[in-house]
C-alpha positions as CSV (number, residue, x, y, z in Angstrom):
1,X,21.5,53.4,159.0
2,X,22.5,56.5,158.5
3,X,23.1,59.4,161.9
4,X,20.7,61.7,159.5
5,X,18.0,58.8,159.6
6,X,18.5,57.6,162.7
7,X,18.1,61.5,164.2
8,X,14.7,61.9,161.8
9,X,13.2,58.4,163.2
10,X,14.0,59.3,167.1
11,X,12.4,62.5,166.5
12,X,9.3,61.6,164.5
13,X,8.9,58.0,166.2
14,X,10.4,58.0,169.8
15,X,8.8,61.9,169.8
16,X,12.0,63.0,171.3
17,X,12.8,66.6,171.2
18,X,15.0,68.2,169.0
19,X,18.0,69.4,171.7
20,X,17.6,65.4,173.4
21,X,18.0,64.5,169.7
22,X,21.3,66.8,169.5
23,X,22.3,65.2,172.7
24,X,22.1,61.9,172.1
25,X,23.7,62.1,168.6
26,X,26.3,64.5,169.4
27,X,26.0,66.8,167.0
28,X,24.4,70.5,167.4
29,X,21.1,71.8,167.9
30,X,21.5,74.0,165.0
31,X,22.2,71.2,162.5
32,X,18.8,68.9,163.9
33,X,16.5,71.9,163.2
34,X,17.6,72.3,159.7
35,X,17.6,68.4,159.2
36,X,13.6,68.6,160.4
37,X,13.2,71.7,158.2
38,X,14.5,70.0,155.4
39,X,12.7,66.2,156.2
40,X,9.2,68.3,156.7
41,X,10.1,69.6,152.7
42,X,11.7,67.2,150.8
43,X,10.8,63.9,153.0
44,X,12.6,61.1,152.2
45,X,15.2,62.5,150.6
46,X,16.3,63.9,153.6
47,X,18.0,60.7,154.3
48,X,20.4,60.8,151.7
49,X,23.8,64.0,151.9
50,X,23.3,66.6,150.1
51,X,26.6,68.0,148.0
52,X,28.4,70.2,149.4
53,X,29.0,72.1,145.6
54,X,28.7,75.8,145.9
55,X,25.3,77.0,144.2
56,X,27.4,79.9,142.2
57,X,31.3,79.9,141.6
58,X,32.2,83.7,140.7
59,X,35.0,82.7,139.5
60,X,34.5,79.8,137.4
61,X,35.4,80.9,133.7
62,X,32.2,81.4,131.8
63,X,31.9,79.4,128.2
64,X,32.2,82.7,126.4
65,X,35.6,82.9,127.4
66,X,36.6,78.9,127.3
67,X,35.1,79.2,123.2
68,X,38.0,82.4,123.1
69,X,40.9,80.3,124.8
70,X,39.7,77.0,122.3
71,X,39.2,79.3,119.4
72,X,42.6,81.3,119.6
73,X,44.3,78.1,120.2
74,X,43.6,76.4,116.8
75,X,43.7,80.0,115.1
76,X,47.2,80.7,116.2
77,X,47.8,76.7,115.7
78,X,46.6,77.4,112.0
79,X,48.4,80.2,111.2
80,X,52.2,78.5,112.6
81,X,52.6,80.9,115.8
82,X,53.0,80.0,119.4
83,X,50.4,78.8,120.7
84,X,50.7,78.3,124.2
85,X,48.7,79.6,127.5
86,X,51.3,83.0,127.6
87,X,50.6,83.5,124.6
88,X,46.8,83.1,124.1
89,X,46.8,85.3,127.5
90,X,48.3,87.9,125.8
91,X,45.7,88.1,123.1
92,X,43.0,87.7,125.2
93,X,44.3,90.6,127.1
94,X,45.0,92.7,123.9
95,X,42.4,91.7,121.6
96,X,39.1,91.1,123.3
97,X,40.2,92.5,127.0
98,X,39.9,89.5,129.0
99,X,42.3,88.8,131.5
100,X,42.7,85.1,132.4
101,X,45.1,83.7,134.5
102,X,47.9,81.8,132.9
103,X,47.0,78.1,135.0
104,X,43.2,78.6,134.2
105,X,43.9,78.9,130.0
106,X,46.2,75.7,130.5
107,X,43.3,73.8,132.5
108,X,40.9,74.5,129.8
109,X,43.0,73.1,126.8
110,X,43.9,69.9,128.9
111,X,40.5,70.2,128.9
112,X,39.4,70.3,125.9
113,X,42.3,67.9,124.1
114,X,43.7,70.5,122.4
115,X,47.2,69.8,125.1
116,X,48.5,66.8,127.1
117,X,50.0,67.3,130.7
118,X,53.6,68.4,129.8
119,X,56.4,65.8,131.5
120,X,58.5,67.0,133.7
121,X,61.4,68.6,132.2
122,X,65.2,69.9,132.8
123,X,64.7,72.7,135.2
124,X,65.5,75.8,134.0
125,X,67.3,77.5,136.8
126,X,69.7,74.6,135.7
127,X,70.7,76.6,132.3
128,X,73.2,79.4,132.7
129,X,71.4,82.3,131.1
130,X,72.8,85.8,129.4
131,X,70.8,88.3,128.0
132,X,72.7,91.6,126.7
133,X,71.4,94.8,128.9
134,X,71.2,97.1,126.0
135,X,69.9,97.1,122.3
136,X,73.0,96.5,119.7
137,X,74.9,95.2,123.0
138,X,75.2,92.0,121.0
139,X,73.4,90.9,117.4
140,X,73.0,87.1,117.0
141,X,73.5,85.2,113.7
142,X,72.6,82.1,111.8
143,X,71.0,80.8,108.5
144,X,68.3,77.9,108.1
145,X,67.4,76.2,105.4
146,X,63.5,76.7,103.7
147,X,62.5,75.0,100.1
148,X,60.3,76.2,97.7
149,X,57.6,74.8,95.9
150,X,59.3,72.9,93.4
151,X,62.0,71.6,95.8
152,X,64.5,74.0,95.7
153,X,66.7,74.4,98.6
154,X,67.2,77.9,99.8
155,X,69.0,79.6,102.6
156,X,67.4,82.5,104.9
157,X,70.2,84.6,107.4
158,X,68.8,86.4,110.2
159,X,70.1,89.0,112.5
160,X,68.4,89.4,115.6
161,X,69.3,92.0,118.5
162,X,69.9,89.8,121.8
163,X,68.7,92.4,124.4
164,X,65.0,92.7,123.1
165,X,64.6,89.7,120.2
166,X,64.5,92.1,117.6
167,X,65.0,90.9,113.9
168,X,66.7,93.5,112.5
169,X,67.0,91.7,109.3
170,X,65.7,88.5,107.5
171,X,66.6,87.8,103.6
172,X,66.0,84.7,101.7
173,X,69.3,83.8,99.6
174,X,70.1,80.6,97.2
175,X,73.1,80.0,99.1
176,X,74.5,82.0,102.3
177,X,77.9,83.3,101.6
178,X,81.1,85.2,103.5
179,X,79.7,88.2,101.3
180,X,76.5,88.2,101.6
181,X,77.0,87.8,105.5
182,X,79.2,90.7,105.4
183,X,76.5,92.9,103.2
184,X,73.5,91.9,104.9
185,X,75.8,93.0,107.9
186,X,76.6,96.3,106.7
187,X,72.7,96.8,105.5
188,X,71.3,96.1,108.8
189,X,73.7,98.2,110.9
190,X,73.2,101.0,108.5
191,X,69.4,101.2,109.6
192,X,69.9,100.3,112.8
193,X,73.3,101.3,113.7
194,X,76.4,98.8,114.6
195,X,76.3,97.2,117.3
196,X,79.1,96.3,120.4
197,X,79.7,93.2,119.6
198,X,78.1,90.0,117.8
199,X,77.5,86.2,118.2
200,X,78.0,83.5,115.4
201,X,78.4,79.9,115.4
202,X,81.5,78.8,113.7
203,X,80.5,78.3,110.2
204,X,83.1,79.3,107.5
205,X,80.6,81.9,106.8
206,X,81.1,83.7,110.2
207,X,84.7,82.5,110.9
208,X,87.2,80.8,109.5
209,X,89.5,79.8,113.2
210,X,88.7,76.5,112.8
211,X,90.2,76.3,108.7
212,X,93.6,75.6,109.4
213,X,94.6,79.6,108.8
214,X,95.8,81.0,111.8
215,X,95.1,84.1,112.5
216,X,93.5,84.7,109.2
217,X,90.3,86.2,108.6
218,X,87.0,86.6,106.1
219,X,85.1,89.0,104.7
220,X,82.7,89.4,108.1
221,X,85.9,88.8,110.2
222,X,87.9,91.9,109.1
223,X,84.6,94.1,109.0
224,X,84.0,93.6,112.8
225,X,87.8,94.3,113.6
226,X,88.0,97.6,111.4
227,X,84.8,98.7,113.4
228,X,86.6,97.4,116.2
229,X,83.5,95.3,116.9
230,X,83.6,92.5,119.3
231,X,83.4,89.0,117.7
232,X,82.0,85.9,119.7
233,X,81.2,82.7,119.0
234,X,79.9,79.7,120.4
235,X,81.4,76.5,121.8
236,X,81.8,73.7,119.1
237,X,79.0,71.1,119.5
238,X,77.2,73.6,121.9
239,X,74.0,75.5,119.7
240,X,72.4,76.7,122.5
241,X,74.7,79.7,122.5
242,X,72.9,80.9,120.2
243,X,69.4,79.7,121.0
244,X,67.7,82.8,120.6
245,X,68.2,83.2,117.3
246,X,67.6,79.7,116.9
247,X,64.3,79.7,118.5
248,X,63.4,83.0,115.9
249,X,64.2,80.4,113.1
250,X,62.1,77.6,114.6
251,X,59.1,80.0,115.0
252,X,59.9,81.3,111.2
253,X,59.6,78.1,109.9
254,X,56.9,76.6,111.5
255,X,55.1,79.9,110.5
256,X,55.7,79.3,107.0
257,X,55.4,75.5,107.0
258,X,51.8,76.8,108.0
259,X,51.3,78.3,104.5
260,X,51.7,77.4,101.1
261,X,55.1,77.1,99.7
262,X,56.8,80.3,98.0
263,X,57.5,79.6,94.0
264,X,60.5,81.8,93.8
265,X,62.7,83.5,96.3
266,X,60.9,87.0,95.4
267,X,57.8,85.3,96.3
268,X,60.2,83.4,100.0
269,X,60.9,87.2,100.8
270,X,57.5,88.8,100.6
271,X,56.5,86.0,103.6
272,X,59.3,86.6,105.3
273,X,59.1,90.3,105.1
274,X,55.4,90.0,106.2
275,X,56.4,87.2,108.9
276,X,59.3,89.5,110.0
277,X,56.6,92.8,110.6
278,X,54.1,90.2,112.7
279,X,57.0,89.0,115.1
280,X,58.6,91.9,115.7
281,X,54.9,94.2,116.2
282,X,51.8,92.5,116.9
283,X,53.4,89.4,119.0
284,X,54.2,89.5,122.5
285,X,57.3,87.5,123.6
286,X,57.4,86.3,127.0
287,X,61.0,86.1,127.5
288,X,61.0,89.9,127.5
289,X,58.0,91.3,130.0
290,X,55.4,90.1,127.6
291,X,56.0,93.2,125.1
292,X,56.3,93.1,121.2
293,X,60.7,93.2,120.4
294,X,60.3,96.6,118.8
295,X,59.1,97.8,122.1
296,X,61.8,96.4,124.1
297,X,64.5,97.4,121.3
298,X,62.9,101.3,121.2
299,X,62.7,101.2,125.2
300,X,66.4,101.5,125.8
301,X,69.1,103.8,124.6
302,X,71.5,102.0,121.8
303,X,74.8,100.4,122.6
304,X,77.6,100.9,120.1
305,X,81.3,99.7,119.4
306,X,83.7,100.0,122.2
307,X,81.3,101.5,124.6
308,X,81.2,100.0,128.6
309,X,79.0,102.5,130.1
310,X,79.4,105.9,130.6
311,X,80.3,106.9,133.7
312,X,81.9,105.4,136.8
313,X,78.8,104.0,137.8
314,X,76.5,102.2,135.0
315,X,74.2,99.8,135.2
316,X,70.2,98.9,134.3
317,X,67.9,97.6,137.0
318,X,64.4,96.5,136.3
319,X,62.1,97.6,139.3
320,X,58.2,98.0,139.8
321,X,56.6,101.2,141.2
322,X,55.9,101.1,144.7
323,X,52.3,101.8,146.5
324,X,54.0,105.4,146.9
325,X,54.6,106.1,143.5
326,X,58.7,106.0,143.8
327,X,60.9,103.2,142.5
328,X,64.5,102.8,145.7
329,X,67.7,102.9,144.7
330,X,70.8,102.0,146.7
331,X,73.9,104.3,145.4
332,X,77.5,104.7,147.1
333,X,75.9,103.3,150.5
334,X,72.6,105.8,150.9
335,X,69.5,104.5,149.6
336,X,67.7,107.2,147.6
337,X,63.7,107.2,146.5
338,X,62.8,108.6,143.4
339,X,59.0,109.7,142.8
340,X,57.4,109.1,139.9
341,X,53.6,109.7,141.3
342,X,51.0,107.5,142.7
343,X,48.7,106.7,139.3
344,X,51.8,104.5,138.1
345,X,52.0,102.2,141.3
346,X,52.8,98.9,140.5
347,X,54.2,99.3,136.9
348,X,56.9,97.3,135.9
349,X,59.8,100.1,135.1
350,X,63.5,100.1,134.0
351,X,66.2,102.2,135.5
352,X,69.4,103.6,133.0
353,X,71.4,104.5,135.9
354,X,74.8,106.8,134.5
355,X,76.3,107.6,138.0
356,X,74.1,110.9,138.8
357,X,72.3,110.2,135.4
358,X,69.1,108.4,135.9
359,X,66.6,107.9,133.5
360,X,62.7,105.7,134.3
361,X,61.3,103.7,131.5
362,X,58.1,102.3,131.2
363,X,59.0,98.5,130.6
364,X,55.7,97.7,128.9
365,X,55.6,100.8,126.5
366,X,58.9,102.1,126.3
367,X,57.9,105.6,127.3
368,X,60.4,107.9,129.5
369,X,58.4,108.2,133.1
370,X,61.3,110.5,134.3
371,X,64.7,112.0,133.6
372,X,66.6,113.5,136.3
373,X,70.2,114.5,137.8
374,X,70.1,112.7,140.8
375,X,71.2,114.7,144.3
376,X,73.5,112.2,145.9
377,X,72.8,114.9,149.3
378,X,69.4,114.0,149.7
379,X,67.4,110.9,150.1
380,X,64.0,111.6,148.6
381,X,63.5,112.9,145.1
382,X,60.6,114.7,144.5
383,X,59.0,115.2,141.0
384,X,58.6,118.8,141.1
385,X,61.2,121.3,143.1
386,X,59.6,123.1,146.4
């Protein structure tokens, strides 16, 4: 017999009061008047526990919302993009503006099927990571392979800007030569402007250290030393040097597997072009704050051929806003506070710090918060002089 039964009998049979009731069962008054209360409404099943399920969850994710997660899921699927909960976040933020938490978008595709639980994998504090501080601090390089229609194999170079995952260029080619890797080279850095120094793998292409001609050099080769560019390449039998442009490839081609096949190389470029104005404007990649590349390449001042930093003392620090509106920073020993007012607490922000130099960048938009001489005399910086 159950206590809740065996209460309700002592009280309706043995006519025992409520409190001897409490007494002899050990439990509080409190709970024996609402077990009468609810015996004298809903009789019998009294007896049985009732679940102890909230009547509302506020924040249980309404089906509106689940249909959007589902929905983008197989859209972006479709189409050959990333698909994942960042990303589906991202354009639930920007698109319909619903914010979701990462966890809770993953929960509703295991949900729905649409994902399995992902295995554990290699962690990845256990990869040794670089990332160049400044736009054309270092361009990556590679080629793929993509075939047309009719089975033709064709070859696509890229040149992507490490700093912010900008493709600066993308160009569909029958075969990927020394001079066509040394024009598209000279093409891209005469929009964009050459860079410090750039990363290759060691195809013949790229280098030609590895051909039995010491100290001779190809048509790429002797561009980047009359620039005096630096020229770096990965580790035989280690790709992952250059795994960002790799991973831009990957994304390429699944986006394109997603469509169908180009006739003619005109026809390769035109959805490469069109591929190439998607990722680097409407797409939000997560390994850079969750902003579109041509924000994080446009956010930053360029870096160029045999420049370290100005200054004695250069560096970039990303930093959020504070609840005062000021972002701290530690120079020669004093620890100065630089305000930037209150409406921007909490925004994620990047310091260009040139020894008394300092300029304040909005890391999400790229826009210039502050520029100011800092007063190495004083510890708080105000916005406007008094």
């Amino acid at each position: 017999m159950s206590k809740a039964r065996a209460i309700i009998t002592a009280v309706t049979v043995e006519r025992i009061s409520q409190a001897e009731a409490a007494r002899r069962f050990g439990v509080s008054r409190s709970w024996v008047s609402k077990l009468m209360a609810r015996y004298r409404a809903d009789g019998d099943a009294a007896y049985e526990p009732r679940s102890r399920r909230p009547q509302t969850s506020p924040n249980q994710v309404p089906d509106v919302v689940t249909d959007h997660i589902v929905n983008l899921r197989e859209q972006l699927t479709a189409d050959g993009l990333d698909a994942g909960p960042i990303t589906i976040q991202w354009h639930l933020q920007n698109t319909h503006g619903i914010a979701v938490s990462v966890s809770t978008i993953r929960r509703r595709l295991i949900a729905a099927g649409l994902v399995e639980p992902a295995p554990k994998k290699r962690p990845k504090s256990s990869y040794i990571r670089f990332e160049a501080a400044l736009p054309n601090e270092t361009w990556q390089s590679d080629f793929t392979h993509i075939w047309l229609a009719d089975g033709t194999d064709t070859e696509t170079i890229t040149w992507l800007d490490d700093h912010s995952r900008y493709a600066l260029h993308v160009s569909a080619h029958r075969r990927v030569t020394g001079d066509i890797v040394r024009d598209t080279f000279n093409k891209t850095a005469e929009t964009h402007g050459f860079p410090a120094s750039v990363l290759t793998d060691n195809g013949l292409v790229y280098t030609v250290r590895f051909a039995g001609y010491p100290g001779g050099r190809n048509q790429l080769e002797t561009r980047l030393a009359d620039l005096g560019i630096t020229h770096k390449h990965t580790r035989p039998n280690h790709p992952t040097t250059t795994g960002k442009v790799e991973r831009f490839q990957q994304t390429l081609k699944r986006w394109t597997t997603a469509r169908p096949p180009a006739k003619t190389l005109a026809e390769l470029q035109t959805l490469l072009d069109e591929f190439v104005h998607l990722y680097n404007h409407r797409r939000a990649h997560t390994a850079i704050g969750k902003v579109p590349p041509a924000v994080a390449y446009q956010r930053l001042p360029k870096d160029q051929p045999g420049n370290n930093g100005a200054g004695n003392h250069y560096r970039i620090r990303h930093d959020r806003v504070d609840k005062t509106g000021a972002v701290s920073l530690r120079r020669a020993g004093r620890m100065h506070h630089i305000s930037l007012g209150r409406s921007l607490k909490q925004t994620p922000v990047i310091l260009i710090i040139d020894n008394l130099d300092i300029r304040v960048v909005n890391k999400a938009t790229g826009e210039l918060i502050r520029h100011l001489t800092l007063n190495p005399d004083v510890g708080y910086q105000p916005r406007f002089k008094t």
